[in-house]
C-alpha positions as a Markdown table, in Angstrom:
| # | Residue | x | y | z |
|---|---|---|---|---|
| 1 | Unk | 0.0 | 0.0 | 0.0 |
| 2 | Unk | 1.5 | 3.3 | -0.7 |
| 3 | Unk | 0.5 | 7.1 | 1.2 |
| 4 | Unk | 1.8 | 10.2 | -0.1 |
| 5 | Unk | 2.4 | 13.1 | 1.7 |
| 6 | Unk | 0.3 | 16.1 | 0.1 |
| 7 | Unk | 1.8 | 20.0 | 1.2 |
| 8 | Unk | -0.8 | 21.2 | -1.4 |
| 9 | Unk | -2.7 | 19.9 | -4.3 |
| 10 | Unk | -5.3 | 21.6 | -7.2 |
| 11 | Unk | -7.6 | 19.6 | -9.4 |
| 12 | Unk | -8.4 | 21.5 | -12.3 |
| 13 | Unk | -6.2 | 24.6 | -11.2 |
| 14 | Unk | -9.0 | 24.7 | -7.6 |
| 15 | Unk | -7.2 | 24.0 | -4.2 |
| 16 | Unk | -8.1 | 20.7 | -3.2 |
| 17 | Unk | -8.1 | 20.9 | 1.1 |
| 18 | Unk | -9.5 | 18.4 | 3.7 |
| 19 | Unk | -13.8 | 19.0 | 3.4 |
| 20 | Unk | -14.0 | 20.0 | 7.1 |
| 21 | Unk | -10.8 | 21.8 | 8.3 |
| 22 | Unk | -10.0 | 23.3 | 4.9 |
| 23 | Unk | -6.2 | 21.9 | 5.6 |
| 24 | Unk | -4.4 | 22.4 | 2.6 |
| 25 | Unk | -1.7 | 19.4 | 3.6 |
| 26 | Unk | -3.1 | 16.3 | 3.9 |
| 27 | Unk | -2.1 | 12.3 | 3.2 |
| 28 | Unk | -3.2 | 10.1 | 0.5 |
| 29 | Unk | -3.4 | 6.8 | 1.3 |
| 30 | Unk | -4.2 | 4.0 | -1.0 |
| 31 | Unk | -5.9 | 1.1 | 1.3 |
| 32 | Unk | -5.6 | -1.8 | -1.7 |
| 33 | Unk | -2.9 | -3.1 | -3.9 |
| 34 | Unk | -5.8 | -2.9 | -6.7 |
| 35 | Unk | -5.0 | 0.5 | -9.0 |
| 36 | Unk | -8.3 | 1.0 | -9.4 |
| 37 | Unk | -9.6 | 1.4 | -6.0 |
| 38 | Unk | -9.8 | 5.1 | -4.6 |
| 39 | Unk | -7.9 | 6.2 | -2.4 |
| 40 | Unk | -8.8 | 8.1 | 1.3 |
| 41 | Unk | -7.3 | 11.5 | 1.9 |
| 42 | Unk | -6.6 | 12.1 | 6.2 |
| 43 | Unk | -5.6 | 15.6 | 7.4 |
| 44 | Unk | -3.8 | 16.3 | 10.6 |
| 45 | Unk | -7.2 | 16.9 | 12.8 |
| 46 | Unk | -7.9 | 13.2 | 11.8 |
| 47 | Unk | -10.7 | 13.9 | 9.4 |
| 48 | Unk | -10.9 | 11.3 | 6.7 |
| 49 | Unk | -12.9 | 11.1 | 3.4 |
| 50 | Unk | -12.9 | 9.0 | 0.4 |
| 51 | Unk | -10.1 | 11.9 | -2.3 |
| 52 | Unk | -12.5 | 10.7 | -5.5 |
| 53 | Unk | -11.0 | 10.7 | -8.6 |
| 54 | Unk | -7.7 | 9.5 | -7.2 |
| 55 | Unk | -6.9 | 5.9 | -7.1 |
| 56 | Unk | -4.1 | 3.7 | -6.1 |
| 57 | Unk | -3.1 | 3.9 | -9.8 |
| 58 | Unk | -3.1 | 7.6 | -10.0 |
| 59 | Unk | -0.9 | 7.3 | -6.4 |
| 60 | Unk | 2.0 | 5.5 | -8.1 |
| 61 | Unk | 1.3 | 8.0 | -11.5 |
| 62 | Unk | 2.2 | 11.0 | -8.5 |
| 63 | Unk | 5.2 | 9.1 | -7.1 |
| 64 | Unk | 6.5 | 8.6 | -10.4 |
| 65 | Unk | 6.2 | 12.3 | -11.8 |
| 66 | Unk | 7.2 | 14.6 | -9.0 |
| 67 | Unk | 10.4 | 16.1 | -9.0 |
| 68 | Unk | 12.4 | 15.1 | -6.2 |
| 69 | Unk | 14.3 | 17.3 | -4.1 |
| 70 | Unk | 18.1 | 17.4 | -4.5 |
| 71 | Unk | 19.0 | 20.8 | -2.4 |
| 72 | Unk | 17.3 | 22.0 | 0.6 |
| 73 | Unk | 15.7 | 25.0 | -1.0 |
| 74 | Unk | 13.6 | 22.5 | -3.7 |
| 75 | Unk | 10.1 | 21.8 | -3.9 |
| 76 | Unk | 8.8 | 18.2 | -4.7 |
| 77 | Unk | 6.2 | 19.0 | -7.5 |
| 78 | Unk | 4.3 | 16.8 | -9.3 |
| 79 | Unk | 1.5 | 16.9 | -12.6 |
| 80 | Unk | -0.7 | 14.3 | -13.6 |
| 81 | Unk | -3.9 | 14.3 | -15.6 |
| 82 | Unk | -6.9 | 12.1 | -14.5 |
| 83 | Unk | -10.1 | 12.0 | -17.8 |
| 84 | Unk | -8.4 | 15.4 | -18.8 |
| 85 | Unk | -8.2 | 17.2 | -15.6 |
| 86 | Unk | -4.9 | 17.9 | -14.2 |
| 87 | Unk | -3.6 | 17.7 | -11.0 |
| 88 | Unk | -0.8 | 19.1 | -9.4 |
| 89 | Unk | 0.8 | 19.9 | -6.7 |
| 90 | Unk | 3.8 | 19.8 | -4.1 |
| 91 | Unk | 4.7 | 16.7 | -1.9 |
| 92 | Unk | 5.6 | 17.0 | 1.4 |
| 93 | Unk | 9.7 | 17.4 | 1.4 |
| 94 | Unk | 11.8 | 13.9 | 2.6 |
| 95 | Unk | 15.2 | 14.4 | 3.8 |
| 96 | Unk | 17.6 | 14.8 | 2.1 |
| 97 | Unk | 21.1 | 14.4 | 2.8 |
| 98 | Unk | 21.5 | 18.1 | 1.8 |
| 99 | Unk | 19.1 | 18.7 | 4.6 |
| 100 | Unk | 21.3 | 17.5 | 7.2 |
| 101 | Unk | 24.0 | 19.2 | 6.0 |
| 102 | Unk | 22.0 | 22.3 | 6.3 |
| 103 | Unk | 21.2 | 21.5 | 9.7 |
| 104 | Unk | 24.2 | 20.5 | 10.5 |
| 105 | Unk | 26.2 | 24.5 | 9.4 |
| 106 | Unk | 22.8 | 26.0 | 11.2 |
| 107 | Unk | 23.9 | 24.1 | 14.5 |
| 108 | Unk | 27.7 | 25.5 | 14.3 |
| 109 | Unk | 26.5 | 28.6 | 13.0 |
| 110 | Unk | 24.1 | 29.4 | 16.1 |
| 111 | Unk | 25.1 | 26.7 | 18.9 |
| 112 | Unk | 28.5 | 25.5 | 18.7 |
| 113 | Unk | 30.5 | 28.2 | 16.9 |
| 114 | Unk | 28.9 | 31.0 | 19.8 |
| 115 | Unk | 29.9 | 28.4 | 22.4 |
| 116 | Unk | 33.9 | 27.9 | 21.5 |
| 117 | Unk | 33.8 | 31.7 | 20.7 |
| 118 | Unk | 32.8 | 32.0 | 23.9 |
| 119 | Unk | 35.2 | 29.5 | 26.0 |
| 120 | Unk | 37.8 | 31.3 | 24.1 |
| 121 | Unk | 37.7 | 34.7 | 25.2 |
| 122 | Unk | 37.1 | 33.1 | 28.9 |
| 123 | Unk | 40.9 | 31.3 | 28.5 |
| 124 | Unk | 42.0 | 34.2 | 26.7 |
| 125 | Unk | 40.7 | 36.3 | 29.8 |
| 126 | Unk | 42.2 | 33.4 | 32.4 |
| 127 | Unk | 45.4 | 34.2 | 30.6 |
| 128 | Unk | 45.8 | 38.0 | 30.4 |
| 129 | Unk | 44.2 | 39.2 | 33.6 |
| 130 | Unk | 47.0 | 38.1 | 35.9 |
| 131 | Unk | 49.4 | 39.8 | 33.7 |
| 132 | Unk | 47.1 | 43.0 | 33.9 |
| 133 | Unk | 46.6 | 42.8 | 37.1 |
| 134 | Unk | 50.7 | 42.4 | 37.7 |
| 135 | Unk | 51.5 | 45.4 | 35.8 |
| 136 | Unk | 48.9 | 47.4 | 37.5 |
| 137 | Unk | 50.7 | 46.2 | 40.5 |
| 138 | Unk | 53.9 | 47.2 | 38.9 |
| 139 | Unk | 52.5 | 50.7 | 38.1 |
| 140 | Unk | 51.4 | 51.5 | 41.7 |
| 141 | Unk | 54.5 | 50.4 | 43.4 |
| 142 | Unk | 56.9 | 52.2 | 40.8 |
| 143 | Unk | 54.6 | 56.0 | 41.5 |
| 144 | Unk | 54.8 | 54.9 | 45.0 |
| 145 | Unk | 58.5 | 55.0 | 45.0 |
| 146 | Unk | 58.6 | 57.9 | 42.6 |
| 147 | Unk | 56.3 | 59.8 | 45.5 |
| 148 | Unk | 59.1 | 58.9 | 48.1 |
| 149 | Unk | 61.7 | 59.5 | 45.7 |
| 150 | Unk | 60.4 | 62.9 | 45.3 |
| 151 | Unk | 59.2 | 63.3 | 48.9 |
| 152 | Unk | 62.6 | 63.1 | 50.0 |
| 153 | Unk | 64.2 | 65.0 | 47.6 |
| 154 | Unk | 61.8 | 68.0 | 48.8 |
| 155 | Unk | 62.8 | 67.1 | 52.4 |
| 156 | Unk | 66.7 | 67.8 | 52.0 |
| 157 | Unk | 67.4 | 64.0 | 51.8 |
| 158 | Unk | 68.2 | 61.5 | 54.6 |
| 159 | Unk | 70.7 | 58.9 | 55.8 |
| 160 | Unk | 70.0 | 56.2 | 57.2 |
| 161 | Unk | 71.9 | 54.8 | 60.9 |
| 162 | Unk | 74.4 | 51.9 | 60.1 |
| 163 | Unk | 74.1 | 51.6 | 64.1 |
| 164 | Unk | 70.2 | 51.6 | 63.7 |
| 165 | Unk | 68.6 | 48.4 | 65.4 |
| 166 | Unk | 64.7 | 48.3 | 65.1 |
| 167 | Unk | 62.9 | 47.3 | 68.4 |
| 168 | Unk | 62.1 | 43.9 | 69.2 |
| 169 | Unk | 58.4 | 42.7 | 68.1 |
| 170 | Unk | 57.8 | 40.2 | 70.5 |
| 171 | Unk | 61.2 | 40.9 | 73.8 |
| 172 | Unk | 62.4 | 38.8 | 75.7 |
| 173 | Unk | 61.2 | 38.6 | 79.0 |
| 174 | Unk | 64.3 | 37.4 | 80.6 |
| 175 | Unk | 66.8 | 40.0 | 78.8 |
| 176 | Unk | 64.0 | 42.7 | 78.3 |
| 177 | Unk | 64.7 | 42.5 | 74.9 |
| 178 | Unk | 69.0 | 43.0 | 74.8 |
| 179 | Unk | 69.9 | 39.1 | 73.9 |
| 180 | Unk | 72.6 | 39.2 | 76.3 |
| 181 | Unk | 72.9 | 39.5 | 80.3 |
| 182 | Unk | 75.6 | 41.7 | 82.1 |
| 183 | Unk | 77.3 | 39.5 | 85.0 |
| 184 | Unk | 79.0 | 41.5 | 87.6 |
| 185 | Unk | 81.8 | 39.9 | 89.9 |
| 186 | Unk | 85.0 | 41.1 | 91.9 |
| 187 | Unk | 87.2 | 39.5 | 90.1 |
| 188 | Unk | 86.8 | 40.4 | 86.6 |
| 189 | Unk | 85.0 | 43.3 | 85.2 |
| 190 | Unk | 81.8 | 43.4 | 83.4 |
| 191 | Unk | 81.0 | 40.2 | 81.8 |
| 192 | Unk | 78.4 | 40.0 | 78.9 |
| 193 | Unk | 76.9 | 36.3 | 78.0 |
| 194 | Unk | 74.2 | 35.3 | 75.5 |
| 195 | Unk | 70.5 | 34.8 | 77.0 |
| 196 | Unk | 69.9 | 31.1 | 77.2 |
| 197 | Unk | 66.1 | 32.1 | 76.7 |
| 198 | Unk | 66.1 | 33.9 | 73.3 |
| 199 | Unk | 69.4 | 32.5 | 72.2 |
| 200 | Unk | 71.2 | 36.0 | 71.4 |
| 201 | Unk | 67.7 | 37.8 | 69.7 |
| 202 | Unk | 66.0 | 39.3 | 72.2 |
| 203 | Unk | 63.0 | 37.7 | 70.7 |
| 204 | Unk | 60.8 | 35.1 | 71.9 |
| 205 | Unk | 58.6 | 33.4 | 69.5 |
């Protein structure tokens, strides 16, 4: 048994739609191997009638003359003639490999191609902004030691004391913060020795 798929269809140059729903696509469907049997047309809202003149003959006659579709932007026409009257029309489009193809290009186009676009500025970013943020690091401390630079220069200039020791952060208790302890005696003068506590810092931990 063969169907066709019917996008639209005139008999005698008149639309031929579903009687009911006035559905310009429809199916033909040919219920016997016997030519001359007619054949029952069946929209999409389920209505079904009997599509007289057509018969299982004329079916295989449509099937036989359409066109074919090769690219995606084809049409599938066909033209027979049935006791002088023709009909034509457009079958409803198979796929083609051309179709998929289509598809295919419309998926990288608007899905895949957006998406690796995307990724790649987001490695590109990964990449760049610790070097950005680096030299804007870089930038900062070089004005900040212009600004004492020029601070200083303003101030008459300084020098530091090769003498200079900076005060113990944490001192220890046992030396009050000197590293050493001064032993008195009769015998000898003033003896210095290392603090067994902070070792010689004046630091505890």
């Amino acid at each position: 048994m063969l169907t066709l798929k019917i996008q639209q269809m005139t008999i005698g140059g008149a639309p031929y739609t579903c009687p009911e729903c006035h559905s310009a696509a429809f199916t033909l469907d040919a219920g016997s191997f016997i030519d001359a049997m007619p054949v029952r047309g069946n929209c999409w809202q389920s209505h079904s009638w009997e599509a007289v003149p057509i018969t299982g003959g004329d079916l295989k006659r449509i099937k036989a003359a359409s066109t074919g579709r090769q690219r995606p932007e084809d049409a599938d026409l066909f033209e027979i003639t049935i006791g002088g009257v023709l009909i034509a029309g457009e079958l409803h489009p198979d796929l083609t490999p051309e179709d998929v193809k289509a598809a295919g290009r419309i998926y990288w186009q608007k899905l895949i191609k957006p998406a690796l676009r995307k990724h790649k500025r987001q490695a590109v970013r990964a990449v760049t902004r610790p070097v950005k943020q680096a030299a804007r690091r870089g930038v900062a401390a070089a004005q900040a030691t212009a600004l004492e630079a020029a601070w200083t220069a303003q101030a008459g200039g300084y020098e530091t004391d090769p003498d200079y020791q900076p005060e113990p952060i944490n001192p220890c208790p046992a030396c009050n913060g000197k590293g050493t302890h001064t032993i008195d005696t009769r015998i000898h003068t003033a003896t210095h020795v290392r603090c067994s506590v902070c070792h010689g810092t004046g630091e505890i931990d």
